[in-house]
Backbone as CSV, one residue per row, in Angstrom:
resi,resn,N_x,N_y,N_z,CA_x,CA_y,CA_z,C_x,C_y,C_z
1,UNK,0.836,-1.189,0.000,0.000,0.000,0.000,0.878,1.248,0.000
2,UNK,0.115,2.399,-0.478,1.203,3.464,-0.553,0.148,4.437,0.150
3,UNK,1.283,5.058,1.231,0.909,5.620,1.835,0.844,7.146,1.835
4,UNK,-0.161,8.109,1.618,-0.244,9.637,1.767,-0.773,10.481,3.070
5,UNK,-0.084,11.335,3.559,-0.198,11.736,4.870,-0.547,12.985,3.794
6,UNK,-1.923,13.775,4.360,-2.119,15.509,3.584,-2.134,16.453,4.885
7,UNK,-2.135,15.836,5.889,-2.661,16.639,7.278,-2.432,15.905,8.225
8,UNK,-2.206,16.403,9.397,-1.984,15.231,10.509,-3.689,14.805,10.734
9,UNK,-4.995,15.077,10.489,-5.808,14.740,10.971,-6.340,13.363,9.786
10,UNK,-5.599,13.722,8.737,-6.443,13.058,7.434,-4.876,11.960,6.811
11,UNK,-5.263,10.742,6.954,-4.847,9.779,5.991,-5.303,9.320,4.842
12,UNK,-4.600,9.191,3.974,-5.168,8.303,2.075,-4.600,7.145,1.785
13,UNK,-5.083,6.068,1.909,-4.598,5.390,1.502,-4.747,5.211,-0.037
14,UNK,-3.474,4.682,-1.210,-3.958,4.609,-2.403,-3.210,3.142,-2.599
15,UNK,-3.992,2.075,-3.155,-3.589,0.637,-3.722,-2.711,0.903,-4.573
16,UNK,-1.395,0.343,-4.712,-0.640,0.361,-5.840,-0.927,-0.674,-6.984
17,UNK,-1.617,-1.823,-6.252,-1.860,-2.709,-7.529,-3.712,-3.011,-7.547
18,UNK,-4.060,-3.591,-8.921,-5.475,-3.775,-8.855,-5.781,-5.115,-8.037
19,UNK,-6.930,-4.786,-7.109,-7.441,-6.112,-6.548,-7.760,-7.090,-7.617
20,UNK,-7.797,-8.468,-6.703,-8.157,-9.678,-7.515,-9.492,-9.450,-7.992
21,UNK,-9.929,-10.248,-9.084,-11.115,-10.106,-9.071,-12.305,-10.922,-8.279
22,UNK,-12.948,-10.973,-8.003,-14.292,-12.129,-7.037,-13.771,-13.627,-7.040
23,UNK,-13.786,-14.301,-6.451,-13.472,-15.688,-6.922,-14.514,-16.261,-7.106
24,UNK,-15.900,-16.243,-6.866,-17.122,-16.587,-7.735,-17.031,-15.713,-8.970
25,UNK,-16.755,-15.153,-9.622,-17.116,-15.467,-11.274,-15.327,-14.855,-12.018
26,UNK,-15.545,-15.433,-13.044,-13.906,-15.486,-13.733,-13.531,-13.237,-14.179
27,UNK,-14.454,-12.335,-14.095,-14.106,-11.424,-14.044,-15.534,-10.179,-13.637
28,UNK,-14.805,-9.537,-12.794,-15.788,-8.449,-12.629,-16.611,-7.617,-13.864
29,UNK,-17.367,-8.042,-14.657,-18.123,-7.982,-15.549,-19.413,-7.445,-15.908
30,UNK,-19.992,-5.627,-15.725,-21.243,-5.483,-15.917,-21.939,-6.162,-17.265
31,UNK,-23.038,-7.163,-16.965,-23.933,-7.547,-18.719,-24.542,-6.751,-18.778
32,UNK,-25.496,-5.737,-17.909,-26.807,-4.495,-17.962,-25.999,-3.324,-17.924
33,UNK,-26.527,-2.504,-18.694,-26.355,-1.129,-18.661,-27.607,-0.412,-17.718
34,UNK,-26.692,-0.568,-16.780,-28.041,0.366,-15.558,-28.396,1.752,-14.958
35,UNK,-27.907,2.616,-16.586,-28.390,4.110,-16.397,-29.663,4.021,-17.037
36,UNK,-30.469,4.574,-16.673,-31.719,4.760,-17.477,-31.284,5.287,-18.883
37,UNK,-31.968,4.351,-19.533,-31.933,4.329,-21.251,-34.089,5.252,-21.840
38,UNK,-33.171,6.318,-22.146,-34.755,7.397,-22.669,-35.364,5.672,-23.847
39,UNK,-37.135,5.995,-23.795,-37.438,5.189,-24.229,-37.326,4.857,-25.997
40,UNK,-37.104,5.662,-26.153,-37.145,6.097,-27.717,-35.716,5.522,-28.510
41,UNK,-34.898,4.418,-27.410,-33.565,4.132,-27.728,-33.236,2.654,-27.062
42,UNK,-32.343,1.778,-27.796,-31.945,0.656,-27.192,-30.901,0.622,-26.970
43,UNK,-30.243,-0.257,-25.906,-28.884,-0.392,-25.727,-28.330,-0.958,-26.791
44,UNK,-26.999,-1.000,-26.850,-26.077,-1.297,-28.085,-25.401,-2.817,-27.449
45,UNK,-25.332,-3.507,-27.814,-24.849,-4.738,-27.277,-23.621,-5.280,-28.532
46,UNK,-22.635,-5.612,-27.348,-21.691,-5.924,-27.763,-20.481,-6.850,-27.293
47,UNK,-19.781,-7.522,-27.955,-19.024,-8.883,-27.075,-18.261,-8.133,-25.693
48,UNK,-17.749,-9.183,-25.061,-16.564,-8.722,-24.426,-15.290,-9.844,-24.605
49,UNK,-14.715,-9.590,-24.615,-13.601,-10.578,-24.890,-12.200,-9.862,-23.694
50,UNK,-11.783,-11.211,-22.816,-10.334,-10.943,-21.996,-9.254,-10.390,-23.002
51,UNK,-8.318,-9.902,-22.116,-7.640,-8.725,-22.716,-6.083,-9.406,-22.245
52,UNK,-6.251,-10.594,-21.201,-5.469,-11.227,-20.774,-3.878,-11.369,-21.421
53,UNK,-4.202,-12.170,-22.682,-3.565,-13.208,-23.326,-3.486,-12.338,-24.844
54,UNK,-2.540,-13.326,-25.818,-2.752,-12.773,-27.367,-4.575,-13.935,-27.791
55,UNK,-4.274,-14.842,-27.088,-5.528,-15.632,-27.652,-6.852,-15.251,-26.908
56,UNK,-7.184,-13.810,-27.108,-8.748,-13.396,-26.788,-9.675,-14.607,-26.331
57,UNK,-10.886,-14.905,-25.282,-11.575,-15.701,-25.418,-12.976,-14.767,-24.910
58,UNK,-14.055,-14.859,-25.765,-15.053,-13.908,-25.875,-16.073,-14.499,-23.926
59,UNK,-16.338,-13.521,-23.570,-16.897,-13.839,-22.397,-18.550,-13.577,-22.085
60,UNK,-18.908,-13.169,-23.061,-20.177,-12.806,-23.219,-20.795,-11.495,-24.265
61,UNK,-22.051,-11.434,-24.094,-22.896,-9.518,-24.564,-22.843,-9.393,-23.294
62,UNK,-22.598,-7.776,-23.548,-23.042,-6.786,-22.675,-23.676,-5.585,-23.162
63,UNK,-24.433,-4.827,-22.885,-25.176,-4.377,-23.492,-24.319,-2.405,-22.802
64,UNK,-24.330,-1.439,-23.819,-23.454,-0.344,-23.521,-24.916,1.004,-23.511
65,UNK,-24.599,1.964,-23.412,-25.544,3.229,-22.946,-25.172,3.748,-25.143
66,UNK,-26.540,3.940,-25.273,-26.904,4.310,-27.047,-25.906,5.818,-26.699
67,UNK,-27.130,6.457,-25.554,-26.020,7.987,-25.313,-24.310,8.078,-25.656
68,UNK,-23.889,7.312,-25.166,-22.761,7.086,-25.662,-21.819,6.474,-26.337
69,UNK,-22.378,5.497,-26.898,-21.760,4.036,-28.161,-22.765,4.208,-28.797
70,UNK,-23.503,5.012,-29.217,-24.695,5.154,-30.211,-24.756,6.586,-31.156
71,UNK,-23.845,7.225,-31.135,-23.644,8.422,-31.373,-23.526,8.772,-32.476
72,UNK,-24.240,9.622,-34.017,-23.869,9.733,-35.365,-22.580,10.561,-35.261
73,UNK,-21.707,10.478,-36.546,-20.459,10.775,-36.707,-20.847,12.093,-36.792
74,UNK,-19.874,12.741,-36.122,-19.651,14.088,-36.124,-17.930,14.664,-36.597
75,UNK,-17.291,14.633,-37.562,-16.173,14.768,-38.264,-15.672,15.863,-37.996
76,UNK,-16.735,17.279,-37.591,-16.524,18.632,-37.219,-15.516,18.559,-35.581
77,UNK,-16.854,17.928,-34.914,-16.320,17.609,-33.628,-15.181,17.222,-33.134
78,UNK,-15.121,16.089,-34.051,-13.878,14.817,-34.074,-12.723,15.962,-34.002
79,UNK,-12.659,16.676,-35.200,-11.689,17.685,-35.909,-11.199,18.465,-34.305
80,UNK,-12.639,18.994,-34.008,-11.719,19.676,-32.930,-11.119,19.617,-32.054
81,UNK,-11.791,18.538,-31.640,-11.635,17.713,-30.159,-9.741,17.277,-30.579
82,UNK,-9.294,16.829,-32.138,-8.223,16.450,-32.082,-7.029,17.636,-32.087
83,UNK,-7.316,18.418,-32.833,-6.888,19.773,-32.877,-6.702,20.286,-31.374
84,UNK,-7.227,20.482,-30.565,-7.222,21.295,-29.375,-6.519,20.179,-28.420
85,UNK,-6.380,18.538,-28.877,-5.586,18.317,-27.587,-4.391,18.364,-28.332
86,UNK,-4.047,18.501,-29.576,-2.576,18.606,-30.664,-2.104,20.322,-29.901
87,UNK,-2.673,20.567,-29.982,-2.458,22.251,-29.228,-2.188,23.084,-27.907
88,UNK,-3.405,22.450,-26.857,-3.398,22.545,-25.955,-2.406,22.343,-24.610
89,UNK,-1.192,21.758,-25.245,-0.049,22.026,-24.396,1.199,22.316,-25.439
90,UNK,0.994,22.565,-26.569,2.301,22.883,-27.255,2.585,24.696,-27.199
91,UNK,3.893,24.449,-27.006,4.539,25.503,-26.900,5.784,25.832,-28.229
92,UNK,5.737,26.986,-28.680,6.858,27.588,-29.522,7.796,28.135,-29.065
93,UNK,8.789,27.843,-28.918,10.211,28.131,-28.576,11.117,28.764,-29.009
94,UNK,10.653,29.238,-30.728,11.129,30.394,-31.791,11.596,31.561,-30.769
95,UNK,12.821,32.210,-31.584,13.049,33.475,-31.070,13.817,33.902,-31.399
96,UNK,14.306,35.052,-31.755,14.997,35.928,-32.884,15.655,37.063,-31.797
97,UNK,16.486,37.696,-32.174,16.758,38.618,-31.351,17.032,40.285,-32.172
98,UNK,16.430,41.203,-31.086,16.443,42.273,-31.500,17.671,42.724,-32.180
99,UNK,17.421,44.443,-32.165,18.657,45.350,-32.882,19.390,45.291,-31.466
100,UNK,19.251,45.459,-30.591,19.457,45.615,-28.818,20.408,44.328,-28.608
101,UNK,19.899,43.535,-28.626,19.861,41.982,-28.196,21.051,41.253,-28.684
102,UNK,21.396,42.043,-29.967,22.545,41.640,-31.270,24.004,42.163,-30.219
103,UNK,24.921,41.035,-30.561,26.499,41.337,-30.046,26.281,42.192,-31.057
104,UNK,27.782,43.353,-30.493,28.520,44.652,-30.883,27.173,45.851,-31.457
105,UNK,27.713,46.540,-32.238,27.190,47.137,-32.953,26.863,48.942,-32.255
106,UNK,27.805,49.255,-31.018,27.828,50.596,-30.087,28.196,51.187,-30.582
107,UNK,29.148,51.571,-31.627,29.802,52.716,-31.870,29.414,53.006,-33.924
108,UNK,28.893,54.069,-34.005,28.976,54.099,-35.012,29.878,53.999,-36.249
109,UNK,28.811,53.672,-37.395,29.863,53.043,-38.333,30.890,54.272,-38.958
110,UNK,30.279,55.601,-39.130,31.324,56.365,-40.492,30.293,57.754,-39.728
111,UNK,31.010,59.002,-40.211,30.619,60.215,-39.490,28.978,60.206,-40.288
112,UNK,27.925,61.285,-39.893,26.988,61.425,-40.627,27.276,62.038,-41.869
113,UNK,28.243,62.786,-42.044,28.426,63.874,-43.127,29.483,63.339,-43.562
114,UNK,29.926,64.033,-45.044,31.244,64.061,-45.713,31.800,62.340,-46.448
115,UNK,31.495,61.184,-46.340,32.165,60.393,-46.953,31.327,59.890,-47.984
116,UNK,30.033,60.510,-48.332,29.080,60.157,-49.497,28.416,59.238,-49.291
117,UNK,28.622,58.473,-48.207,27.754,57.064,-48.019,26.287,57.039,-47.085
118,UNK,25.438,56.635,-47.300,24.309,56.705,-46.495,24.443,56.578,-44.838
119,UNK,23.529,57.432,-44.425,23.856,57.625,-42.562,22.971,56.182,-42.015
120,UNK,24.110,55.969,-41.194,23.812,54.473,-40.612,23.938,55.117,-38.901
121,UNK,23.598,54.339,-38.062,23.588,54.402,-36.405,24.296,53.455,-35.796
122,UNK,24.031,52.158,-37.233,24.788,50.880,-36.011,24.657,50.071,-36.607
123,UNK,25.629,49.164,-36.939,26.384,47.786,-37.351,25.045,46.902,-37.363
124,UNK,24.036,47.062,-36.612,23.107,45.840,-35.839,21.735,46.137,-36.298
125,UNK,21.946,47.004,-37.428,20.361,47.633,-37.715,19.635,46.558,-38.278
126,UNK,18.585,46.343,-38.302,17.575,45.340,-39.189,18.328,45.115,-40.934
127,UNK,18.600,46.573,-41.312,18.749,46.447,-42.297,20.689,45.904,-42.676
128,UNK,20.975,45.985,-41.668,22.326,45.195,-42.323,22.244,43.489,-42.328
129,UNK,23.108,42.755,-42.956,23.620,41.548,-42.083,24.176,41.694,-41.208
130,UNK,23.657,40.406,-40.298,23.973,39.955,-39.239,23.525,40.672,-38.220
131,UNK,22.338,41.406,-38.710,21.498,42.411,-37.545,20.359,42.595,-36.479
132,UNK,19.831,42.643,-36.032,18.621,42.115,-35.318,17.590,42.101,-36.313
133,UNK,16.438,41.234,-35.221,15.457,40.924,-37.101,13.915,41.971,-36.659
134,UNK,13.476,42.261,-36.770,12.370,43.640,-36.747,10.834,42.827,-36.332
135,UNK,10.974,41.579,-37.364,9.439,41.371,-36.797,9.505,39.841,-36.322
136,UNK,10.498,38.890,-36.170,10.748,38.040,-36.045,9.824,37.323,-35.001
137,UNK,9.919,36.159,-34.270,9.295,35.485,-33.521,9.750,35.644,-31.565
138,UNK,9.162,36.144,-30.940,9.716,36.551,-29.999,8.892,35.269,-28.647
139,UNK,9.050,34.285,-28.909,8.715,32.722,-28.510,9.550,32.814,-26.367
140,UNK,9.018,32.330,-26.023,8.017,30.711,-26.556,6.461,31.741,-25.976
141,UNK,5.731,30.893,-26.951,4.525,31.248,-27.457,3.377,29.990,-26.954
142,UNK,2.824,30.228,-26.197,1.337,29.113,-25.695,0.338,29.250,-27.161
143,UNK,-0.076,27.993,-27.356,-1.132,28.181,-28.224,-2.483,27.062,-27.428
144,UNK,-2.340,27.659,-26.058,-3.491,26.908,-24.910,-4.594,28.056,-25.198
145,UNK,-5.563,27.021,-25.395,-6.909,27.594,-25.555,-8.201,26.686,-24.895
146,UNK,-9.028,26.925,-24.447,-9.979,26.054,-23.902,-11.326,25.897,-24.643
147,UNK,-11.304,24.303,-25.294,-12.363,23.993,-25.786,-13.922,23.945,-25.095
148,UNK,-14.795,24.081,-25.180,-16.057,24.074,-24.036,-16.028,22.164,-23.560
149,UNK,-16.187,21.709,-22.706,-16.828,20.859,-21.902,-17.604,20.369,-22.635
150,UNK,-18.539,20.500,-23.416,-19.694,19.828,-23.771,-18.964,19.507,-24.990
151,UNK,-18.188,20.160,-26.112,-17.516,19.630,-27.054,-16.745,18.869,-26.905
152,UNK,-16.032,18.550,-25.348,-14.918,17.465,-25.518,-15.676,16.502,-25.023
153,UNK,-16.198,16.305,-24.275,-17.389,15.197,-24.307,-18.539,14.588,-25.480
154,UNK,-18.639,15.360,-26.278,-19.522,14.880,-27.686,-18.219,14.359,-28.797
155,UNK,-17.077,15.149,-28.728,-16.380,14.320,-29.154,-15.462,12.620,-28.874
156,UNK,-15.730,13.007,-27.240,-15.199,11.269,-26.898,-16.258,10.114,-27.272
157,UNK,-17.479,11.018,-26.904,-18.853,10.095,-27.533,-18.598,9.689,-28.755
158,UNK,-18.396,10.575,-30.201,-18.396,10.405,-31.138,-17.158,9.432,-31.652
159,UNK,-16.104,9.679,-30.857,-14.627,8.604,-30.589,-15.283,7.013,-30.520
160,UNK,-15.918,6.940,-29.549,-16.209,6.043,-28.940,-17.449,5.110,-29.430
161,UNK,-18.219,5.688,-30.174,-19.405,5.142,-31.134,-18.906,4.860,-32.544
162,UNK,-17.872,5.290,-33.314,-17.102,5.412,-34.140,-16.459,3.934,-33.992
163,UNK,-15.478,3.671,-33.114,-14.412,2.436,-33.029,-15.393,1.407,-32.980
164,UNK,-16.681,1.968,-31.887,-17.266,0.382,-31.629,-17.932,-0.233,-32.968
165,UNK,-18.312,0.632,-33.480,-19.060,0.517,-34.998,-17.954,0.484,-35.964
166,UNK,-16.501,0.325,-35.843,-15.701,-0.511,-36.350,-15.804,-1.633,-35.772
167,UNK,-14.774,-1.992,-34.957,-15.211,-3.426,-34.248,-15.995,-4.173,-34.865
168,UNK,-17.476,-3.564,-34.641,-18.425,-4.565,-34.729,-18.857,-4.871,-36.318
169,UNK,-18.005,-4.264,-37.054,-18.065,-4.168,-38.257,-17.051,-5.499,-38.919
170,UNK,-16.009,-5.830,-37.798,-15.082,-6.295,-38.459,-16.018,-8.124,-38.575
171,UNK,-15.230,-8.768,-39.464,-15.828,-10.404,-39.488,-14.808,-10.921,-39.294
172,UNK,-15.188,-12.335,-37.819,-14.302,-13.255,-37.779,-13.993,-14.216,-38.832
173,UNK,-12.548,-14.573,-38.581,-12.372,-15.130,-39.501,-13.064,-17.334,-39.668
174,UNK,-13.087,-17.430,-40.352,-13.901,-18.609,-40.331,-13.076,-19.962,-40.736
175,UNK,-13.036,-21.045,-40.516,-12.175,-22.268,-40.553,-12.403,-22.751,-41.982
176,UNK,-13.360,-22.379,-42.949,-13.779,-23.218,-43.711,-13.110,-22.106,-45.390
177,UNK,-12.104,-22.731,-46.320,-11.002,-22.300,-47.024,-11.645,-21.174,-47.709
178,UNK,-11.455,-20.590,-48.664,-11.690,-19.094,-48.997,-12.256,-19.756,-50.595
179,UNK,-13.360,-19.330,-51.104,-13.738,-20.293,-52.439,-12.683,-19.670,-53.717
180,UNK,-12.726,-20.526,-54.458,-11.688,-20.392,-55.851,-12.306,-20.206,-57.010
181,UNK,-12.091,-18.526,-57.448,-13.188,-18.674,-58.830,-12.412,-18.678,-59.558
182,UNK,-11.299,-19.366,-59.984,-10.373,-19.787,-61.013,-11.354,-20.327,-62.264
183,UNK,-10.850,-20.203,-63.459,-11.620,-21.272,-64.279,-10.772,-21.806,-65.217
């Protein structure tokens, strides 16, 4: 057990590993979906299969909430929901440095007057090489933004009604040889 002290009045205990499961039945297993299902909708039923082993062995239906494994594709949603977690902690690290910021460039280059050449201030201007850059990227830059709650939830729905309706799409494969339309 691992132990958390937050206060001398308050202990937490937190399990480091998962309990066994029941020893009356081979896995802790809901078959009913026991949120109220609106009447106008059925549960979605679907295998379960152990996760154990590479050799899956199917353990029954269970039947899942339509609200949420029942959901039409929403591609908009999907979009954002993927977008905003691609975003939501990336940071830009770009950064350029000013006319200021640039080694040397203190003492001017040539008098203002008399040698015919255009009046300069400093070695480091935007406009020379090797000079500071004017509009450059002045990083690191958050591009954290907060999607609403109800969109990242219609999109896990839509995640999640999506795969299962793969899944259940896919066909086992069958023992009996593949026919030959050779002629």
């Amino acid at each position: 057990m691992f132990l958390k002290i937050l206060s001398t009045s308050s202990v937490w205990f937190f399990p480091t590993e998962r309990p066994p499961p029941p020893a009356d039945s081979p896995l802790p297993l809901l078959r009913k979906c026991n949120a109220a299902i609106p009447a106008h909708l059925s549960p979605v039923q679907t295998w379960v299969e152990t996760l154990e082993g590479q050799d899956s062995q199917p353990l029954g239906l269970t039947e899942l909430h339509p609200d949420v494994f029942a959901v039409a594709p929403r591609l908009d949603i999907l979009h954002a929901v993927e977008t905003w977690q691609r975003n939501y902690k990336r940071i830009s690290h770009a950064n350029t440095k000013l006319r200021s910021e640039v080694r040397g460039g203190g003492k001017k280059p040539w008098n203002q007057k008399g040698s015919g050449k255009a009046r300069h201030g400093s070695i480091r201007s935007p406009l020379w090489r090797g000079g500071g850059v004017s509009h450059g990227p002045r990083g690191p830059n958050s591009y954290y933004y907060m999607l609403p709650m109800k969109v990242r939830v219609q999109g896990l729905k839509v995640a999640l009604s999506s795969k299962l309706a793969q899944v259940n799409g896919m066909t086992a494969p069958s023992a009996e040889p593949a026919p030959n339309f050779k002629v």
